[in-house]
C-alpha positions as CSV (number, residue, x, y, z in Angstrom):
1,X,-30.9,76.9,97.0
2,X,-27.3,77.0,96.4
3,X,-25.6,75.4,93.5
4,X,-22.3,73.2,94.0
5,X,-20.4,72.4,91.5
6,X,-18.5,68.9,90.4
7,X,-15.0,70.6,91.1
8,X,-16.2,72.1,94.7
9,X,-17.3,68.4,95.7
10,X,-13.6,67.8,94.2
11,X,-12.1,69.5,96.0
12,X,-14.0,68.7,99.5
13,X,-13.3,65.3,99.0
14,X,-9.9,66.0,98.1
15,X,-8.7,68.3,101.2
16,X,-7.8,66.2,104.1
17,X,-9.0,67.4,107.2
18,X,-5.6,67.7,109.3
19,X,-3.1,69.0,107.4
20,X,-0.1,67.9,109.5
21,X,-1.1,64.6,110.4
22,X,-2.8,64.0,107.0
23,X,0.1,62.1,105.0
24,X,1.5,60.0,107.9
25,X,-1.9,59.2,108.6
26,X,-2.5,57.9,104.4
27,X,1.1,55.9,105.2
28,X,0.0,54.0,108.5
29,X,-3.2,53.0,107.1
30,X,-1.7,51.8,103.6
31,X,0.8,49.8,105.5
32,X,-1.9,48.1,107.8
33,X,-4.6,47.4,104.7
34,X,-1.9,46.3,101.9
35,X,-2.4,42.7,100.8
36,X,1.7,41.4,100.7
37,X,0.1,37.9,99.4
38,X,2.3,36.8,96.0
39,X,0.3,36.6,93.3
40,X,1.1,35.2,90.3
41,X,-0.8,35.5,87.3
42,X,-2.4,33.0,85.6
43,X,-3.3,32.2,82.1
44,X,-6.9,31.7,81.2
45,X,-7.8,28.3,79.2
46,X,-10.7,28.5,76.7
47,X,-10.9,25.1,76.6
48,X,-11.4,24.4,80.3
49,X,-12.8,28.0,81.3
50,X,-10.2,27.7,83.9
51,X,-7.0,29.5,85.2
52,X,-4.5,27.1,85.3
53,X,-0.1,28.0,85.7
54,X,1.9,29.6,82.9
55,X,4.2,26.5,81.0
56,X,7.6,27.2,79.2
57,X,6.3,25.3,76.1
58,X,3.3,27.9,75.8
59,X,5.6,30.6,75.7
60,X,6.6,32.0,72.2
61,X,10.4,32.0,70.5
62,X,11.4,35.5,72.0
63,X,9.2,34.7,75.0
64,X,11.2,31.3,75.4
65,X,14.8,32.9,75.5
66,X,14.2,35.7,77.2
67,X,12.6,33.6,80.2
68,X,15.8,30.6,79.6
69,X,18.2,33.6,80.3
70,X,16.4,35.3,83.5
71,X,16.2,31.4,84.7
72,X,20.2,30.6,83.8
73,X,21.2,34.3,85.6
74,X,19.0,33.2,88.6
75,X,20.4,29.6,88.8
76,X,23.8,31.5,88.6
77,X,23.2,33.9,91.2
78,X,21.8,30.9,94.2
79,X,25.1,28.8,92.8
80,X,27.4,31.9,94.1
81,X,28.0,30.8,97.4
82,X,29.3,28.1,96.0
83,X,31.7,29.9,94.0
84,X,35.1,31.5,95.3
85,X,35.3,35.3,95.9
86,X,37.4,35.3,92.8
87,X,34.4,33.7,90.4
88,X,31.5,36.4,92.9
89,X,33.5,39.4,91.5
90,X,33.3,38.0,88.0
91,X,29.5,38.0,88.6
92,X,27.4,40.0,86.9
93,X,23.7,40.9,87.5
94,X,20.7,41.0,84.9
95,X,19.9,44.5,84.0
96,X,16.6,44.4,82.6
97,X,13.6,47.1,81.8
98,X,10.1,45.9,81.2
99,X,7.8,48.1,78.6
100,X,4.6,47.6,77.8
101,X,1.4,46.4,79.6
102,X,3.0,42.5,78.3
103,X,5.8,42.9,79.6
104,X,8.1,42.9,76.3
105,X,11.5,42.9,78.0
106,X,15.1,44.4,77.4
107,X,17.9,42.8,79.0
108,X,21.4,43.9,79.0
């Protein structure tokens, strides 16, 4: 009776069986079974026991104006082809990095 070991069952799970198809192959079938439907998160009620949508007024004071500012550059940016090419140029788009699981945000 032979012994096999956690890292041999590992590693047979782990080696694909055609090495030059192998990656295209992981590619085509991520592209045919990914789910492109928008999701957007919702917040959980105690009250209720229900999801129900995220509201501005829930949102704390940073939370508040950091979400008025993405929502003023966005109203900006569908208003620019309203604009002449003179005011476009002037444009400028939001630079931001999200950290955290949260999403605590910087914006430049």
């Amino acid at each position: 009776m032979e012994i096999i070991k956690i890292v041999d069952i590992f590693l047979i799970t782990q080696t694909p069986n055609n090495g030059k198809t192998w990656l295209t192959e992981k590619i085509d079938n991520y592209k045919l079974n990914k789910n492109d439907t928008l999701r957007i998160p919702k917040l959980f009620n105690g009250k209720t026991k229900k999801n129900e949508d995220f509201k501005l007024k829930d949102l704390n004071k940073d939370q508040f104006h950091i979400a008025y500012y993405i929502l003023k550059k966005v109203q900006e940016w569908l208003n620019l082809p309203n604009k002449s090419k003179k005011e476009c140029r002037k444009f400028k788009p939001l630079r931001m990095t999200v950290l955290g699981q949260g999403g605590t945000l910087f914006a430049k």
